[in-house]
Backbone bond lengths (Angstrom), bond angles and torsions (degrees), N, CA, C in turn:
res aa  C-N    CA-C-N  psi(-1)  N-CA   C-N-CA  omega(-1)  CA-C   N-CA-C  phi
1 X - - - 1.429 - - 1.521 111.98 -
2 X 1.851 117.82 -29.96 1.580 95.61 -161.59 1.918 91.30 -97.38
3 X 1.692 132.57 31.44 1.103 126.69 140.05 1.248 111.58 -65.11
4 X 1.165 131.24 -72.11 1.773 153.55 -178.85 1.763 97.20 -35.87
5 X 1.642 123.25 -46.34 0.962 129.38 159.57 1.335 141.80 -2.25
6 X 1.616 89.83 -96.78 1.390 123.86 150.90 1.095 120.26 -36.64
7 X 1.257 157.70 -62.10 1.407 171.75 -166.40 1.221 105.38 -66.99
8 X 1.399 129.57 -15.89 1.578 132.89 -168.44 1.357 113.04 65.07
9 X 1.388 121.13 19.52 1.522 119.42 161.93 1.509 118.83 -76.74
10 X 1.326 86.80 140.48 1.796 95.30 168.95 1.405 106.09 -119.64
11 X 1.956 88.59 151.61 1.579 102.59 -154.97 1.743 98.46 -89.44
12 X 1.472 115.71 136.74 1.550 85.44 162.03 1.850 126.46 -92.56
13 X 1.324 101.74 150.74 1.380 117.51 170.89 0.931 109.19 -28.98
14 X 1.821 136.05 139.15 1.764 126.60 170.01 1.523 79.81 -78.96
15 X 1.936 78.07 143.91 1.626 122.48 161.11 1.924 91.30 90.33
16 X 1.402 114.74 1.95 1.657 101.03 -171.30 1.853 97.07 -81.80
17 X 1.244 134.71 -1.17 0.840 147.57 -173.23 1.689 117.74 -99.98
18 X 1.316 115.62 117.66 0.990 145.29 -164.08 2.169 103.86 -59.11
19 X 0.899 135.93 79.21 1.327 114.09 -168.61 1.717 116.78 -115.79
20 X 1.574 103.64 125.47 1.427 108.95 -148.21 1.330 99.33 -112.08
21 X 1.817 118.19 159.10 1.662 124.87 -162.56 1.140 85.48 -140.29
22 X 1.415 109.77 168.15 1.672 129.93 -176.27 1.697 72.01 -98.52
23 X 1.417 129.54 162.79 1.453 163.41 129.18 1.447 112.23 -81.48
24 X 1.129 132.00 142.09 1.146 133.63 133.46 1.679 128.58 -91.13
25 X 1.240 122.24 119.53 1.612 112.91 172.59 1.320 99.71 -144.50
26 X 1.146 116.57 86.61 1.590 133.49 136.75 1.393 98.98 82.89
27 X 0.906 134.58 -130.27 1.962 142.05 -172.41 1.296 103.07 -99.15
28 X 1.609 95.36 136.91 1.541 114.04 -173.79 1.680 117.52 -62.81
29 X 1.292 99.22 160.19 1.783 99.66 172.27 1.405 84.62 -78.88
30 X 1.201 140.86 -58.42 1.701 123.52 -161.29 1.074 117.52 -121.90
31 X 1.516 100.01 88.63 1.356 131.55 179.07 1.523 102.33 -101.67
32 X 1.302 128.34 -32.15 1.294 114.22 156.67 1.681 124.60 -54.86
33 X 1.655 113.24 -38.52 1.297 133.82 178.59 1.471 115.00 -57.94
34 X 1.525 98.60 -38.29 1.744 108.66 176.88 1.783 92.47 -60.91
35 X 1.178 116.44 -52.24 1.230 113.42 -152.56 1.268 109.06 -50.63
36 X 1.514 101.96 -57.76 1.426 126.13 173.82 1.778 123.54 -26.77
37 X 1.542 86.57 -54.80 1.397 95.14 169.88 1.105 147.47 -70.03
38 X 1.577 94.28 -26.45 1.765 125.54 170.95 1.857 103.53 -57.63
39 X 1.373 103.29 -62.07 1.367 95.19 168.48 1.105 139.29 -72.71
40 X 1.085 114.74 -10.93 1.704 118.04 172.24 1.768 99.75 -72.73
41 X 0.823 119.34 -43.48 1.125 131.71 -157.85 1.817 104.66 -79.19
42 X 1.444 122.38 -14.07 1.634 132.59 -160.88 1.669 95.46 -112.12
43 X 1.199 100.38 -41.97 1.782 121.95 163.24 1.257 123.79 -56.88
44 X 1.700 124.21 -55.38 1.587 133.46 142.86 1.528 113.82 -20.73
45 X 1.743 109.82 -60.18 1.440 128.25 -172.98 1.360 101.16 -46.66
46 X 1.638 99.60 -90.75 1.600 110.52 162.06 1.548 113.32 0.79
47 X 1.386 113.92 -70.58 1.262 114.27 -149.37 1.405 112.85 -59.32
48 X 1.603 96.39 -31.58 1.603 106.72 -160.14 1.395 111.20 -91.44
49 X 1.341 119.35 -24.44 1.411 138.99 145.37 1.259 93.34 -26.73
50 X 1.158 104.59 -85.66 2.069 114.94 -172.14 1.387 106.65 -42.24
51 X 1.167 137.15 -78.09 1.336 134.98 167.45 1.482 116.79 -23.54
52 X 0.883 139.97 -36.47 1.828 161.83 155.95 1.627 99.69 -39.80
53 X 1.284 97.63 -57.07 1.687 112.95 -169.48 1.166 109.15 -79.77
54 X 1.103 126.26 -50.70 1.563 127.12 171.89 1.268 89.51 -58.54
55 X 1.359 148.44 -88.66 1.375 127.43 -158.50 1.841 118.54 -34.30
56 X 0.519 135.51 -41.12 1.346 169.06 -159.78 1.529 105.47 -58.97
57 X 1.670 98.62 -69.29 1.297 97.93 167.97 1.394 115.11 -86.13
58 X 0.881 139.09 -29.37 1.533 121.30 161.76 0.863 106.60 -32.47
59 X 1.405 140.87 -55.37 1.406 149.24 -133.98 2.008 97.74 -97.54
60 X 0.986 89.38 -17.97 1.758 108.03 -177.12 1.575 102.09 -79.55
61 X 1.206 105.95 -61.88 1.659 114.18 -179.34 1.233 113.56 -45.56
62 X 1.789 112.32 -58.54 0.905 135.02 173.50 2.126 123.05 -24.74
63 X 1.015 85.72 -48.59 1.871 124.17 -161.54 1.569 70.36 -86.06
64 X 1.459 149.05 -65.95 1.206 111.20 177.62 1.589 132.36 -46.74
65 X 1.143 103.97 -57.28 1.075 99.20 164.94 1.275 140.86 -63.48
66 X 1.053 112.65 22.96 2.051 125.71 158.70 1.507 100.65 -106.57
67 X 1.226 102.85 -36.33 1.617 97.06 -168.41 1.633 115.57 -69.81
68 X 1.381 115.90 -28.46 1.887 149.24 160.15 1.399 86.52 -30.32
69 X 1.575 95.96 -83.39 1.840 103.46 -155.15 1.088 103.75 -94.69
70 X 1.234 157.41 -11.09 1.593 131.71 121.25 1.843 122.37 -8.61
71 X 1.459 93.85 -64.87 1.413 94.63 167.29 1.732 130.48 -59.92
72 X 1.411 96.63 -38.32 1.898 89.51 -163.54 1.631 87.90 -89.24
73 X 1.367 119.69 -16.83 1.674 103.85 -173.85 1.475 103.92 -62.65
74 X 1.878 100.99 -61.30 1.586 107.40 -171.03 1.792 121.52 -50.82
75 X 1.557 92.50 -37.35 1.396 102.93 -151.88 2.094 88.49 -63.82
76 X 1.752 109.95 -55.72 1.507 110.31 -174.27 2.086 111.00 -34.39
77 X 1.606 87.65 -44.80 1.659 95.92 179.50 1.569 114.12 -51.54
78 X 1.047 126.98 -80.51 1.264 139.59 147.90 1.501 106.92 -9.51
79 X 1.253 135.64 -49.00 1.581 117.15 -174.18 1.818 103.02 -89.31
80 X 1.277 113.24 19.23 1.759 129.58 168.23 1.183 106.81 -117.67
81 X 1.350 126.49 7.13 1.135 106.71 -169.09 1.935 104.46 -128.36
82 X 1.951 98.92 120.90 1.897 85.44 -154.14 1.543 102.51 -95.44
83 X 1.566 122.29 34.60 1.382 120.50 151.55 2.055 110.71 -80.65
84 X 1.185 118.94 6.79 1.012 118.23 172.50 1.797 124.45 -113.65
85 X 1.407 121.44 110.59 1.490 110.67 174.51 1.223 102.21 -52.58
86 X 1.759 95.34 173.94 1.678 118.10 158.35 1.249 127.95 -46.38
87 X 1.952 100.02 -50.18 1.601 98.16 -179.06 1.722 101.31 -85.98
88 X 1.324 145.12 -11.41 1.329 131.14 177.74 1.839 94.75 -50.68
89 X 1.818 98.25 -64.94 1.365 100.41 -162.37 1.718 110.34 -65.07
90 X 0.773 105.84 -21.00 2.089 98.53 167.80 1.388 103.95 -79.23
91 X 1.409 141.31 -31.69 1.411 129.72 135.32 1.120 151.64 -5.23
92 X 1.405 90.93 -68.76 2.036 123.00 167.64 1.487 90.73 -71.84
93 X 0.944 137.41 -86.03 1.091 134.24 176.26 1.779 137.08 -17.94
94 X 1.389 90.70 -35.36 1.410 106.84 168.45 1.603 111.81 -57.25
95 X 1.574 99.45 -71.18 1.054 130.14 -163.41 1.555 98.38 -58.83
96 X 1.557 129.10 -43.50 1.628 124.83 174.61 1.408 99.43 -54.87
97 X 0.942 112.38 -42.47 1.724 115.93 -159.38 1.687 107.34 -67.94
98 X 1.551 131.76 -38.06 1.204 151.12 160.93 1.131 101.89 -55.05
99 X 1.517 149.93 -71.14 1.275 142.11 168.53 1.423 123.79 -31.27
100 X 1.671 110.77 -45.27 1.290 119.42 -166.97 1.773 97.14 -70.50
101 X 1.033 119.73 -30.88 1.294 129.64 162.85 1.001 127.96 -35.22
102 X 1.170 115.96 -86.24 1.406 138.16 159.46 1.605 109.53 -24.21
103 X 1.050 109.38 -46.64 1.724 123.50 -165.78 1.581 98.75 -73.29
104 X 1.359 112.71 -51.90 1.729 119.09 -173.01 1.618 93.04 -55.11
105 X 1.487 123.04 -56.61 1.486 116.74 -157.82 1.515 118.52 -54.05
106 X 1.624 102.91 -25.27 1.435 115.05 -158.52 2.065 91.29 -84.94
107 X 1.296 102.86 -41.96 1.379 97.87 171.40 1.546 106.67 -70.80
108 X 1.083 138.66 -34.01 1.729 129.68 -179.15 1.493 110.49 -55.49
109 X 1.488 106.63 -38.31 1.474 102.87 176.90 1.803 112.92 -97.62
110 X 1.300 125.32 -9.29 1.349 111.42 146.19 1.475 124.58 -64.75
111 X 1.449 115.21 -32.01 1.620 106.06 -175.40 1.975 108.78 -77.88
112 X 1.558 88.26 -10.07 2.015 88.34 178.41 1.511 104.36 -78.75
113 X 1.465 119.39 -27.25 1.266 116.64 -169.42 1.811 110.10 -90.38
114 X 0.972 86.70 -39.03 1.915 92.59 175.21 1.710 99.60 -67.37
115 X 1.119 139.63 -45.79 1.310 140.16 -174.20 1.436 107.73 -52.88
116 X 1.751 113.97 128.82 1.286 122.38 -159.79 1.751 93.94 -74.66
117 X 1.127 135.95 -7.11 1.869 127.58 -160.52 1.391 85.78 -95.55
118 X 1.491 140.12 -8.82 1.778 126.57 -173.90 1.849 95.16 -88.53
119 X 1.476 123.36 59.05 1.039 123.40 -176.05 1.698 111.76 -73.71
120 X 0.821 108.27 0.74 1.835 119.48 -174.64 1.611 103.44 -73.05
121 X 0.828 98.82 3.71 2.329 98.06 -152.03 1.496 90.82 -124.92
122 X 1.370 111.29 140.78 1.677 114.62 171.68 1.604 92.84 -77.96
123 X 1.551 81.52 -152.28 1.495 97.59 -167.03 1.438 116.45 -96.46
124 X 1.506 93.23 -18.18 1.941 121.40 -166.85 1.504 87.09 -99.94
125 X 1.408 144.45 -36.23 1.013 131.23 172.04 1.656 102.06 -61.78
126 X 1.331 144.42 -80.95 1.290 164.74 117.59 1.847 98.43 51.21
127 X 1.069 105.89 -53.52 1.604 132.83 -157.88 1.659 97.72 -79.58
128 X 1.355 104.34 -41.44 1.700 116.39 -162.85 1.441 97.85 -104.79
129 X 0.802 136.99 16.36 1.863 161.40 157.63 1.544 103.81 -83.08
130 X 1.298 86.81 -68.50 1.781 90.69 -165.77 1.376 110.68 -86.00
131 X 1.275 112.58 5.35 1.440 99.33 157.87 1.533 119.45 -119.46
132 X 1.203 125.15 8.09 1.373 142.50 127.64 1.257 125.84 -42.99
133 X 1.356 109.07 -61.56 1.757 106.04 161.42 1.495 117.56 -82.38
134 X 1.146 133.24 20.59 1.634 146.00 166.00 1.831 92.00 -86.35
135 X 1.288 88.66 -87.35 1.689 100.21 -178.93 1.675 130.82 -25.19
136 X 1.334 89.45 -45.19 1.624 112.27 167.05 1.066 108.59 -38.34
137 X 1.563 94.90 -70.21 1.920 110.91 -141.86 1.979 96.57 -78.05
138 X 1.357 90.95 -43.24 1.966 85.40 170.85 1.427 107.09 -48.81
139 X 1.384 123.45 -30.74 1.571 113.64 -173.71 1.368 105.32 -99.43
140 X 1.154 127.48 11.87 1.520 120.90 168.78 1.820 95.10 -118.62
141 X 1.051 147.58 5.71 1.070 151.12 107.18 1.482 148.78 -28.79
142 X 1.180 100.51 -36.68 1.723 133.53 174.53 1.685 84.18 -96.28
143 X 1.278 128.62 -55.12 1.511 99.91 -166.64 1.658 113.07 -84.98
144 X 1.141 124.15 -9.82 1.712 116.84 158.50 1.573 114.54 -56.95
145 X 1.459 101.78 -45.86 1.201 119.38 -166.47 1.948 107.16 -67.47
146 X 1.333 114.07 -30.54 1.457 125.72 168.25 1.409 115.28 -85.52
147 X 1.246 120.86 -27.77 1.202 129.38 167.26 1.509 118.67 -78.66
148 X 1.291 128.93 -33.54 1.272 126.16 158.98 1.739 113.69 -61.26
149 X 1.082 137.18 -29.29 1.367 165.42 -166.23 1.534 88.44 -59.74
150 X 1.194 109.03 -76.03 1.165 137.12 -152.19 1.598 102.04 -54.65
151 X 1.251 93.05 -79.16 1.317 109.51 173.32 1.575 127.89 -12.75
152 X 1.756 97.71 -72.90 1.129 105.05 168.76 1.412 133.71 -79.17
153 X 1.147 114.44 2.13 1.862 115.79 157.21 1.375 102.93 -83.00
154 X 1.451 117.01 -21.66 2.106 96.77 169.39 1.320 107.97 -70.09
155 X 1.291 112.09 -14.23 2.065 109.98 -178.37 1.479 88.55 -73.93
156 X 1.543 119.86 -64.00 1.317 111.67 -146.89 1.505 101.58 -80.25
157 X 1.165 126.80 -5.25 1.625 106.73 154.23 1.367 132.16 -84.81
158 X 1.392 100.86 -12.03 1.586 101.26 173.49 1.430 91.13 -81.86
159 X 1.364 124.03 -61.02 2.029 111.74 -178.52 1.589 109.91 -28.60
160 X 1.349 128.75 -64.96 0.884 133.60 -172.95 1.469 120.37 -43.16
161 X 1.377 107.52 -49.25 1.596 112.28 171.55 1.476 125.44 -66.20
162 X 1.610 106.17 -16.69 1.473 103.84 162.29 1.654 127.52 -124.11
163 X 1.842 105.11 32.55 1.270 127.65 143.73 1.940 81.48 71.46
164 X 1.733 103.16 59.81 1.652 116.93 169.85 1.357 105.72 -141.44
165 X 1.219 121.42 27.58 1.408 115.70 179.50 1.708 114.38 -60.42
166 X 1.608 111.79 -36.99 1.601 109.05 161.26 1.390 127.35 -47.85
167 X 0.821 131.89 -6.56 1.704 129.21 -158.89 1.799 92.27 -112.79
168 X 2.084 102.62 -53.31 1.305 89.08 178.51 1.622 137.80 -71.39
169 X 1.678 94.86 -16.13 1.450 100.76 175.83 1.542 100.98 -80.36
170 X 1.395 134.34 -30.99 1.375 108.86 -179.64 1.935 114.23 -74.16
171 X 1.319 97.65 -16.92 1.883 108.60 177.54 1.769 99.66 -54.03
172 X 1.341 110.40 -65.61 1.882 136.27 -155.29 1.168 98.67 -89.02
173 X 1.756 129.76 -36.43 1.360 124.66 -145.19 1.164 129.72 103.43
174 X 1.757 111.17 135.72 1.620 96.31 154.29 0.965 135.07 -97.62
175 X 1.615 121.79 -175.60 1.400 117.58 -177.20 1.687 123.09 -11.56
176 X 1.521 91.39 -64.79 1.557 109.89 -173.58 1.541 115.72 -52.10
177 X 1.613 104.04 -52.73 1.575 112.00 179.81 1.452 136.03 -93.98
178 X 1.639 92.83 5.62 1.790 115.97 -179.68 1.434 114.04 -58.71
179 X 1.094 111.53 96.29 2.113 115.74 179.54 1.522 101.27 -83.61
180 X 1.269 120.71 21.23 1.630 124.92 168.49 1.264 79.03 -120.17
């Protein structure tokens, strides 16, 4: 007590304290209000869901555009680089070009689902779209990105075997500046 004291607090009296219970009696006065709130609150959800999704595809588009200049950076390197024939690099090339494919379709059917006229589709359908074509495109991303990989360790093992590993690390990079 002589902490509480000090401080110039006063104690209250037991029972001077007001002490309050929920009741129950039967159906609420705002049971419309519940309602009210229920949906505001499923709508909030919704929204942020949506906000989720819109990030999403940005982030989708986006992922094209790494997968773009992934390609035209590596691919220009690669047509400098003379551990590679003609037909390897119309090869590589193939194979970028098949990806880039793949990549457009996954955006053709995100821009059908984001487009306000696909009114047939909820929102939870809508949601599981765009993260279908999220998932995708990160994995057709990861495979340029493994496929560029690839590629260029067949340069640097052929360099290596004819004692040119300088030329290819200044072509690709070194350690330090290697974006593979």
């Amino acid at each position: 007590m002589s902490r509480f004291h000090n401080r110039n607090f006063e104690l209250l009296e037991p029972y001077d304290a007001k002490v309050s219970c929920t009741v129950l009696r039967g159906e609420s006065i705002r049971k419309d209000a519940d309602l009210l709130d229920k949906k505001y609150y499923d709508a909030l959800k919704s929204v942020n869901n949506l906000v989720k999704d819109a990030r999403k595809v940005q982030q989708t588009i986006l992922m094209v555009g790494d997968i773009t200049d992934t390609y035209v950076t590596s691919f220009q390197k690669m047509m400098r680089d003379d551990n590679f024939t003609v037909e390897e690099l119309g090869a590589i090339a193939f194979g970028y070009t098949k990806l880039l494919e793949e990549s457009n379709d996954v955006l053709t059917e995100l821009k059908n689902v984001v487009n306000i006229t696909t009114l047939s589709m909820t929102d939870k359908e809508r949601m599981d779209v765009v993260e279908r074509c999220y998932s995708k495109m990160k994995r057709y991303r990861n495979l340029v990105s493994y496929y560029t990989n690839k590629n260029i360790s067949v340069s640097y093992l052929r360099a290596k075997k004819k004692n040119d590993l300088d030329r290819i690390m200044g072509l690709y990079g070194n350690m330090n500046e290697r974006y593979w």
